[in-house]
C-alpha positions in Angstrom: 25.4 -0.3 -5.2 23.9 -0.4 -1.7 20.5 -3.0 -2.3 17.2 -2.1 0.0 15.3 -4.2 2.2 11.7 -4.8 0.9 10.4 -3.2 4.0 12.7 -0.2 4.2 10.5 3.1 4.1 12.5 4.2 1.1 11.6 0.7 -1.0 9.0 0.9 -3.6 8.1 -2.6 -2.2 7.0 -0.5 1.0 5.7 2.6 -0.8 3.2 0.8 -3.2 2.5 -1.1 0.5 1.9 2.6 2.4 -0.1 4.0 -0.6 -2.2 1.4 -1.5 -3.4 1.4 2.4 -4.0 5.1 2.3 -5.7 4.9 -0.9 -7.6 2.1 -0.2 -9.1 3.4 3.0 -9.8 6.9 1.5 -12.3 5.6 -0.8 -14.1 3.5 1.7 -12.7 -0.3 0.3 -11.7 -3.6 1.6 -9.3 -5.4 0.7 -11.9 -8.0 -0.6 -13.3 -5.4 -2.9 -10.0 -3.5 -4.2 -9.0 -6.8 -5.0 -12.1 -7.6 -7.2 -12.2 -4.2 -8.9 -8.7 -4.9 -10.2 -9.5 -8.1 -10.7 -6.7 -9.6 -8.1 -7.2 -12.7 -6.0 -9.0 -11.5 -2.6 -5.4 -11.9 -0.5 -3.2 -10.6 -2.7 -4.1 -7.2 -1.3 -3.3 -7.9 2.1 0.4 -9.9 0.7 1.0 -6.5 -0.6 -0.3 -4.1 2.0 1.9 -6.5 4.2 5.0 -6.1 1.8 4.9 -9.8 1.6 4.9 -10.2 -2.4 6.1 -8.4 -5.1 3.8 -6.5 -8.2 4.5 -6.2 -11.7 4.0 -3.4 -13.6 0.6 -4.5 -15.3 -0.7 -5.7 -11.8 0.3 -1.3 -10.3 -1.7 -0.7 -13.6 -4.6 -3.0 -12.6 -4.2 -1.5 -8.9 -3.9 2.4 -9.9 -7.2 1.7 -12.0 -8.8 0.0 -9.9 -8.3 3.1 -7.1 -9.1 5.8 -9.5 -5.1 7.2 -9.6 -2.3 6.8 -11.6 0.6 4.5 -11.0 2.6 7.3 -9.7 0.4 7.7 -7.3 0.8 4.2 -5.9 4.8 5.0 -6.0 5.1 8.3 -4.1 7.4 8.9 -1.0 5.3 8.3 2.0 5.1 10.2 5.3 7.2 8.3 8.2 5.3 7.1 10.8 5.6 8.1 14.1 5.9 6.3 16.9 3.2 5.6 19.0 4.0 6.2 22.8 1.1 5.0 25.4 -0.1 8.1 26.2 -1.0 8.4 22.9 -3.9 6.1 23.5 -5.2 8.2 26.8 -8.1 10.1 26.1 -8.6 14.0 27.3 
């Protein structure tokens, strides 16, 4: 069986990472305060939003209640980025 990278976009390592951003942002938190609402230490938002640590499945619990989702939510297939060229940054 072919194992993933953490970071690969298909990883539920990187999902969690992708969705949690989204979902954070969407409601207006920092990381600071995401992490306090699920009672998390205030960096282990960023180690996970950075795909740098891993989560068990009480902490996606914690996480997914925190948000106001469920933990599927927090597992979904995310959109692929797409490359940012520099004329992306020109304005109009």
């Amino acid at each position: 069986m072919k194992s993933l990278h953490a970071n690969s976009p298909t990883s539920a390592r990187h999902r969690i990472s992708c969705n949690l951003k989204r979902l954070r942002l969407e409601r207006g938190l920092s990381q600071e305060r995401a992490a306090e609402l699920a009672d998390f230490h205030r960096t282990y938002v960023s180690q996970l939003e950075r795909c740098v640590t891993n989560i068990s499945i009480d902490g996606l619990e914690r996480l997914a209640h925190a948000l106001g989702v469920d933990v599927l939510d927090l597992l979904q297939p995310t959109e692929p980025e797409m490359p940012t060229t520099p004329d992306d940054n020109k304005l109009s």
